[in-house]
C-alpha positions in Angstrom: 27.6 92.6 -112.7 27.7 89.2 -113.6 28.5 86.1 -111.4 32.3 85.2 -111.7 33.8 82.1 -112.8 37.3 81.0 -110.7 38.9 78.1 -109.6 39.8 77.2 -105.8 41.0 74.2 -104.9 38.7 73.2 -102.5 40.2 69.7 -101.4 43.0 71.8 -99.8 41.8 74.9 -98.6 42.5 74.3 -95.1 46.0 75.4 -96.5 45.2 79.0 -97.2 42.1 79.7 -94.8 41.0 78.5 -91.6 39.2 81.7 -90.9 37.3 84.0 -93.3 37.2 88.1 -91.6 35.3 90.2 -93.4 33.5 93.4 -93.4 29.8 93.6 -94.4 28.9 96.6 -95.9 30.4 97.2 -99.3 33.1 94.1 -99.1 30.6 91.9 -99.3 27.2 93.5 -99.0 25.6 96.4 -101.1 22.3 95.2 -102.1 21.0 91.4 -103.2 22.9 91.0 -106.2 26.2 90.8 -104.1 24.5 88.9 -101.7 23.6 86.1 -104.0 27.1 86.0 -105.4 28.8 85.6 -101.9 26.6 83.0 -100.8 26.5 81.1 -103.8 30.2 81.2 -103.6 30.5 80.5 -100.0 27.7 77.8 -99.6 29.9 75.4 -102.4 33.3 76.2 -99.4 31.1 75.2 -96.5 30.7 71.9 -98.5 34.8 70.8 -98.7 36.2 68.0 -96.5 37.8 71.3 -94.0 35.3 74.0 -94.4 36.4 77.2 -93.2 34.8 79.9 -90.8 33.4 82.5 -91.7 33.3 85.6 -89.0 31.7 88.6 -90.3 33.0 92.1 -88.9 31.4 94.8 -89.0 30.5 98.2 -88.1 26.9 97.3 -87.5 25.1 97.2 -84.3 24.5 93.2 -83.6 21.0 93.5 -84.0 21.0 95.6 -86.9 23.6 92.7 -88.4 21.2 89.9 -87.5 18.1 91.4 -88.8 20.2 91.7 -92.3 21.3 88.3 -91.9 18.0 86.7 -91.8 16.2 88.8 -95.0 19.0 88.9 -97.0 21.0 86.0 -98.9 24.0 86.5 -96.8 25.2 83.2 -95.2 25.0 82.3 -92.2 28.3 83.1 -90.2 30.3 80.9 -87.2 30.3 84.1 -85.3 29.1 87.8 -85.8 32.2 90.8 -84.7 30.3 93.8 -84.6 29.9 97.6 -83.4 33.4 97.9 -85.1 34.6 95.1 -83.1 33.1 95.5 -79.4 30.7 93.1 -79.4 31.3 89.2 -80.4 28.2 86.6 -81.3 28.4 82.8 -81.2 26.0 82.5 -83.7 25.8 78.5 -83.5 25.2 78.3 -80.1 23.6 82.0 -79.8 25.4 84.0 -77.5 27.8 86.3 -76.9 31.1 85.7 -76.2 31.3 87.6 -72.6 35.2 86.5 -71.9 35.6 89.7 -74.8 33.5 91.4 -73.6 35.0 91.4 -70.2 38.0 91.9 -71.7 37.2 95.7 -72.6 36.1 97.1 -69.8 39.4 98.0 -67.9 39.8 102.1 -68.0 37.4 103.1 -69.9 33.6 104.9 -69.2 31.3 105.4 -71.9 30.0 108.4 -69.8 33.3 110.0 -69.4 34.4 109.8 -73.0 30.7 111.5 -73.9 31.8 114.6 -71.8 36.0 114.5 -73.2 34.1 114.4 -76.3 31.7 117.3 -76.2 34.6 119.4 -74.8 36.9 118.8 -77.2 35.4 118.9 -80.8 33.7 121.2 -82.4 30.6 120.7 -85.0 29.7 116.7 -84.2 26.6 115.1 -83.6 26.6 112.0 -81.9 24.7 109.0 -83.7 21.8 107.4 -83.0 21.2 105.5 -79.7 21.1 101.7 -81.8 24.6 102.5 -83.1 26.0 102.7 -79.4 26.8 100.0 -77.1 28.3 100.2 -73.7 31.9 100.0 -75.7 31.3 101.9 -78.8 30.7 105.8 -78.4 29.7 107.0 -82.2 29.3 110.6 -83.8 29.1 112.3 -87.0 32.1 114.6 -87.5 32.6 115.5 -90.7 35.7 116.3 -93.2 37.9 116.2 -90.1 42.1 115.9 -90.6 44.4 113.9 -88.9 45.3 117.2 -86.1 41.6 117.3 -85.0 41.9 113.3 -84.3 45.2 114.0 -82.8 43.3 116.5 -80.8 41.1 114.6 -79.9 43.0 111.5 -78.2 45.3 113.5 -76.4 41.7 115.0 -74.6 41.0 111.2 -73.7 44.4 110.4 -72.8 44.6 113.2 -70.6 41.6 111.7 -69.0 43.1 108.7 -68.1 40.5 106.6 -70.3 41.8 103.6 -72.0 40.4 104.8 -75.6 41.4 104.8 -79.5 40.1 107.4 -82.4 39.1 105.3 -85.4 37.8 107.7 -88.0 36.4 106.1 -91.8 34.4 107.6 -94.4 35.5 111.3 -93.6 32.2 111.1 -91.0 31.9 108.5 -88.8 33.9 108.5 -85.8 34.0 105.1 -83.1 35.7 106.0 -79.6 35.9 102.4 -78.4 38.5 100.6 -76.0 42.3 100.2 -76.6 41.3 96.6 -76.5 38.7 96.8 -79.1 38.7 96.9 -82.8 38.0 95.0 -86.0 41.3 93.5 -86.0 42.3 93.1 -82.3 38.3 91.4 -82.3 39.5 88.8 -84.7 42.9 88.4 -83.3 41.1 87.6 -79.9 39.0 85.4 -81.5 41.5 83.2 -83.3 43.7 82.7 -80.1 40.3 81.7 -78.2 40.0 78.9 -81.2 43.5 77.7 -80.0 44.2 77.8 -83.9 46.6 80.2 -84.4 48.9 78.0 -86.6 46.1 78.1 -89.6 45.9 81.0 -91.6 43.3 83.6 -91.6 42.1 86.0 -95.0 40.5 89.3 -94.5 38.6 91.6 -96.5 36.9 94.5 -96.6 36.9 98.5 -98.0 36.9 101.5 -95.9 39.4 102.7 -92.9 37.9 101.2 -89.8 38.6 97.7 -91.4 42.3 98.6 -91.7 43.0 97.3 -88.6 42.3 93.5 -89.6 44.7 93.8 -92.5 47.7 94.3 -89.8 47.1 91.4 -87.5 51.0 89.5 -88.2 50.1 86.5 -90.2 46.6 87.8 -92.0 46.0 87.7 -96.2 43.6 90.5 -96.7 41.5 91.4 -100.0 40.8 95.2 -101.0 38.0 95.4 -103.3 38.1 97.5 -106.0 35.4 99.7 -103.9 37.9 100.8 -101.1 38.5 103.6 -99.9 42.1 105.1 -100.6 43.1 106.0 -96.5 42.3 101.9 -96.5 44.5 101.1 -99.7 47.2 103.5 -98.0 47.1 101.3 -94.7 47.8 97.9 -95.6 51.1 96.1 -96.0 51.2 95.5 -99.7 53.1 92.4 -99.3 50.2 90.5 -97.7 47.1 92.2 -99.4 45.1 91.6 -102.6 44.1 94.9 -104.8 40.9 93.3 -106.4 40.0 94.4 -109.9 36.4 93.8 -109.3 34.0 95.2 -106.4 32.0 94.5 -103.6 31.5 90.3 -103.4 33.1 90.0 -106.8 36.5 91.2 -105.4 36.0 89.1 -102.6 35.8 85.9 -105.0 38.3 87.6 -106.9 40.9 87.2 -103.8 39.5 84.2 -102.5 40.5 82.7 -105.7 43.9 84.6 -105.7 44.9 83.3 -102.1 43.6 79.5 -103.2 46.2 79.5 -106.0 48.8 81.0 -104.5 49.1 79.6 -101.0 47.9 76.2 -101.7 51.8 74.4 -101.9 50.2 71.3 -102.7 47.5 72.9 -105.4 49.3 71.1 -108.4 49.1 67.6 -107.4 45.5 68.2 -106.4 42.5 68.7 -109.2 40.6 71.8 -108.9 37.4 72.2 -108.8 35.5 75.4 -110.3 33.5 77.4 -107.8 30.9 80.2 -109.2 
């Protein structure tokens, strides 16, 4: 697909995000063409008087994420949400963030939601060893409806474990802490910035990423790509349908939000970012 040509006013765009969220895999990531087009678009941001941050959040296991990081064209990030939003990577400074980690631990045992698990549902597999972490408890489970889920968190309720179902892609299943998701990840983050008063854009395009687009006060960007239970899940009054996919609907939206939360954007030139 070829690169896009849009306009954000980058002398102001402190006024419409402080803080970039977005998912990897398919929002901004399926193969070096997109990569290339997000960083080419993102490297000419980082250069504005107020650069934002960028925070990628994804599903990926943190070393998994790094390792595409570093042979790919992706930018470098502020900090790296990952394992669906357990696990939280200064990447400046090189560590994790343990105060989140911390933070999950209350009521819940990765050892007792392996057993609620095996007792409860019926045809899964659980995933391979480098997609769990001592928060995240992942399986295959395929074509499953919303009375299986239902099912299934009653079980770990019953147990007493502090635990939420998310469910994307019709397969892939994440037991992980109340605490712990894409968007309560980013919400932690933001508050542990002490900058809750700037505004924050989110993207991304399959189900366990609708959780960033209901953090109160978020702009979030479907690409075209999504996934429908995703399209279904986001308040419509705060969310960008992108006509284009993967990075090109996240330029797409980038763009969008520029123009239309900028207040001062007409008294300021533009400049053209591709």
């Amino acid at each position: 697909m070829k690169a896009l040509s849009v306009t954000v006013n980058t002398a102001q765009i402190d006024q419409f995000m402080f803080l970039f969220s977005t998912d990897i895999d398919g929002t901004v990531y399926d193969g070096p063409e997109t990569a290339k087009e997000f960083a080419s678009f993102w490297g000419n941001l980082k250069e504005s008087e107020n650069p934002p941050i960028l925070a990628y959040n994804t599903g990926r296991a943190l070393d998994d994420a790094k390792n595409l990081i570093a042979t790919t064209d992706l930018p470098e990030p502020d900090y790296l949400i990952c394992g669906v939003g357990t696990e939280m990577f200064d990447w400046n400074n090189g560590s994790q963030l343990s105060a989140w980690h911390e933070s999950l631990s209350e009521g819940w045992s990765f050892e007792k939601v392996v057993e609620i698990v095996l007792a409860t549902a019926q045809e899964i597999e659980m995933q391979p060893e480098a997609c769990q972490n001592p928060h995240k408890c992942s399986w295959y489970w395929h074509n499953k409806n919303d009375s299986d889920l239902e099912a299934l968190r009653n079980a770990l309720a019953a147990a007493g474990l502090n635990a939420q179902v998310v469910y994307s892609s019709r397969k892939d299943l994440d037991i992980l802490p109340n605490g712990a998701n894409k968007g309560n990840a980013v919400s932690w983050l933001w508050t542990w910035l002490d900058r809750q008063s700037l505004p924050i854009v989110v993207a991304g395009d399959s189900g366990n990423d609708s959780s960033m687009f209901q953090v109160a006060g978020v702009n979030g960007i479907l690409v075209s790509n999504a996934e429908e239970a995703l399209c279904n899940a986001v308040p419509s009054d705060s969310s960008y349908f992108a006509s284009s996919p993967c990075a090109y609907g996240v330029v797409e939206g980038l763009a969008h939000f520029s123009q239309a939360h900028s207040p001062e954007a007409t008294d300021s030139p533009a400049e053209d970012v591709v």
